[in-house]
C-alpha positions as CSV (number, residue, x, y, z in Angstrom):
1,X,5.9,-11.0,-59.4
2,X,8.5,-11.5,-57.0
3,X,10.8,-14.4,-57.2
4,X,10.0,-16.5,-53.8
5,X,13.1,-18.6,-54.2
6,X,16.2,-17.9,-52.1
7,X,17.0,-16.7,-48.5
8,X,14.0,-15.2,-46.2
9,X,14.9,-11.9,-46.1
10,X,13.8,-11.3,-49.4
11,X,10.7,-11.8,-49.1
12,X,10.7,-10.4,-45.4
13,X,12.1,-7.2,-47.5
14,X,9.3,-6.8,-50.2
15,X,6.4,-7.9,-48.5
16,X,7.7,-5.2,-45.8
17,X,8.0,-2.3,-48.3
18,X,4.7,-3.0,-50.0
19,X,3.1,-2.7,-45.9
20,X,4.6,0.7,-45.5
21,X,4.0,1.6,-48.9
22,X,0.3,1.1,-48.3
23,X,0.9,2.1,-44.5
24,X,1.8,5.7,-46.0
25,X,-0.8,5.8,-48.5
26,X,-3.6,5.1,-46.2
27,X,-5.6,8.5,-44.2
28,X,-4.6,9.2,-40.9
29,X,-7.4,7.3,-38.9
30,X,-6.1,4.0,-40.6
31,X,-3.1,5.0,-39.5
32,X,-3.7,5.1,-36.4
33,X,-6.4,2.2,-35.9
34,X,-3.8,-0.4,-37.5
35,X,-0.8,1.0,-34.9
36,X,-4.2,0.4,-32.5
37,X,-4.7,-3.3,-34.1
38,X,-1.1,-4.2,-33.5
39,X,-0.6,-3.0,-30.1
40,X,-3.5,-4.9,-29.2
41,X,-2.2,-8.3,-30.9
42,X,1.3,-7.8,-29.3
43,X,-0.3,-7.0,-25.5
44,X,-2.8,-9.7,-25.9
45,X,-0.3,-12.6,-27.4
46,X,1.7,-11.8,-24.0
47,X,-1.0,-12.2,-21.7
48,X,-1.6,-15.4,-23.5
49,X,2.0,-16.8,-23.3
50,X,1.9,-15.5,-19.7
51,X,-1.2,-17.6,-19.1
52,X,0.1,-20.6,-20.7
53,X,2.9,-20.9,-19.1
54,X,1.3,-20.1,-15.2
55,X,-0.9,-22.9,-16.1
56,X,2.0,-25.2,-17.5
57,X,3.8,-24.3,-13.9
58,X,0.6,-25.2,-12.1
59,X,0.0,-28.1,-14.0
60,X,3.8,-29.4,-13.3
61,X,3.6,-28.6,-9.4
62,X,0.6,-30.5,-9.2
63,X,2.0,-33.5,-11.3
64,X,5.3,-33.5,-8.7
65,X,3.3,-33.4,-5.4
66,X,1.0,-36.2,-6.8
67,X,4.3,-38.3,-7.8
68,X,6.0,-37.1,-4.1
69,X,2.7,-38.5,-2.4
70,X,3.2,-41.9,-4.6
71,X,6.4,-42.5,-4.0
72,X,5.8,-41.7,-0.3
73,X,3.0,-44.2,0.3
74,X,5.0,-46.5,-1.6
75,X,7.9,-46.6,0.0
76,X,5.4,-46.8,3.5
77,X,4.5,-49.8,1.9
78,X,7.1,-51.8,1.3
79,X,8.8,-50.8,4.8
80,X,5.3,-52.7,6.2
81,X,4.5,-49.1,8.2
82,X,0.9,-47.7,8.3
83,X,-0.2,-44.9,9.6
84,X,-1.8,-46.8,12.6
85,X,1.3,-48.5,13.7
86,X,3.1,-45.3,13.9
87,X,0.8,-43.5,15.7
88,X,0.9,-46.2,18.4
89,X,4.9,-46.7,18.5
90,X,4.7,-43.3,20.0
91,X,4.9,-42.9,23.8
92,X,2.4,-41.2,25.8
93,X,2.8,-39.7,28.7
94,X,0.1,-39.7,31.3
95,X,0.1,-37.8,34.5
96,X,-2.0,-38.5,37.6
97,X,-3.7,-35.2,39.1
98,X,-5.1,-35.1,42.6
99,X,-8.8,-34.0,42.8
100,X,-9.1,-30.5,44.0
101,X,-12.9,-29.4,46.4
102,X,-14.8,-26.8,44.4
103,X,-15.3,-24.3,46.1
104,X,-18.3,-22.0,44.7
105,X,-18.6,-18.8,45.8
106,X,-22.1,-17.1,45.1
107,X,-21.8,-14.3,42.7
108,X,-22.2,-10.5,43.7
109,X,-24.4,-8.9,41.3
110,X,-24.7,-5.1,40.8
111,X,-26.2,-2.7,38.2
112,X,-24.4,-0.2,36.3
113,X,-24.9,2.7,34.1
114,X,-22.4,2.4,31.2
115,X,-22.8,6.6,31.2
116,X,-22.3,7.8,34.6
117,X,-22.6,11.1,36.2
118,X,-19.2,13.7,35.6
119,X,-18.9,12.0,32.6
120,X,-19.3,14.1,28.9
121,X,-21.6,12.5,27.0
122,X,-21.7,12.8,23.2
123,X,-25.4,11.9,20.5
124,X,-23.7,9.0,18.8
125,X,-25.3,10.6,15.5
126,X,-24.1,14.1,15.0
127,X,-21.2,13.8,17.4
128,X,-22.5,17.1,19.7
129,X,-22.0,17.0,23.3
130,X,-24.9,16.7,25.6
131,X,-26.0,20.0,28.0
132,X,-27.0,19.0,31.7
133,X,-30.7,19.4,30.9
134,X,-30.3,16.4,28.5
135,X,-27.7,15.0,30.9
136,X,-30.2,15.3,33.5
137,X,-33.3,14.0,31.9
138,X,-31.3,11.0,30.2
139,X,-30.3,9.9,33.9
140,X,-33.6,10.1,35.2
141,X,-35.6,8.7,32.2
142,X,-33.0,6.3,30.9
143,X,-33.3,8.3,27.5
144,X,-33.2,11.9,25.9
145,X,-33.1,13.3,22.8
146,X,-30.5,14.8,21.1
147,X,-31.3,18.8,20.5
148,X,-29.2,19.0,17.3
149,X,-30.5,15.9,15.6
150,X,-33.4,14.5,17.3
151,X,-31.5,11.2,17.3
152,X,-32.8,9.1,21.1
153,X,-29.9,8.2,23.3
154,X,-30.1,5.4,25.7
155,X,-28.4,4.5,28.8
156,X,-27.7,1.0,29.0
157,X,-28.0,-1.0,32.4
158,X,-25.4,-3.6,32.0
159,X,-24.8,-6.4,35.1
160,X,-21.6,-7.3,36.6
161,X,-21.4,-10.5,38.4
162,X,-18.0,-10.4,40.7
């Protein structure tokens, strides 16, 4: 047996020989899973201290905004201010304005194909431009179908009032 008395490096120093002696001994798959074991212990302790010490940070922002907000309300309340009183110390401005006549003017209203005549017109399925027949056919039913796809097009009356 070893003697435990003296500096820590000595025991640091056999403990660590009889780890590699064993380390050395053992198959390759051991090997490999305890390099595995202690990667994972190393990664995980640092996530751990990295989480500890966001929430410490949290936890000590939180703590100084909550003492800011005392001493703020504190010191409104010894200088005999509320919020109220402040509020109304302020000077508004207010600023007569004549009345104007309304004057309503009745609305033109007119119908509109969003597809007009000249214009290409592509099936909003497949992406294929319409041939007159279809173009023809959509502007006098208000719908046609698409020859590549089958998808129905519409055109859509929208209203503009001017």
């Amino acid at each position: 047996m070893i003697n435990l008395e003296g500096d820590g490096f000595e025991w640091f120093n056999y403990y660590w020989t009889e780890f590699i002696e064993w380390f050395l001994a053992a198959p390759l798959i051991a090997q490999i899973l305890v390099i595995i074991g202690i990667v994972t212990i190393i990664v995980l302790t640092i996530v751990l201290v990295y989480y500890i010490a966001k929430g410490i940070c949290l936890l000590l922002t939180y703590i100084g905004k909550g003492i800011y907000k005392l001493f703020k309300a504190l010191s409104t309340a010894v200088e005999g201010k509320t919020e109220e009183k402040e509020q109304s110390q302020q000077i508004h401005y207010v600023q007569a304005v004549e009345p104007r006549p309304v004057v309503q003017k009745t609305p033109q209203i007119t119908k509109t194909n969003t597809n007009a005549l000249g214009k290409a017109h592509f099936c909003t399925e497949c992406g294929v431009k319409f041939p007159e027949k279809v173009m023809s056919s959509l502007d006098s039913r208000g719908f046609a179908f698409c020859q590549q796809c089958g998808s129905k097009s519409e055109i859509n009356q929208v209203q503009i009032s001017i």
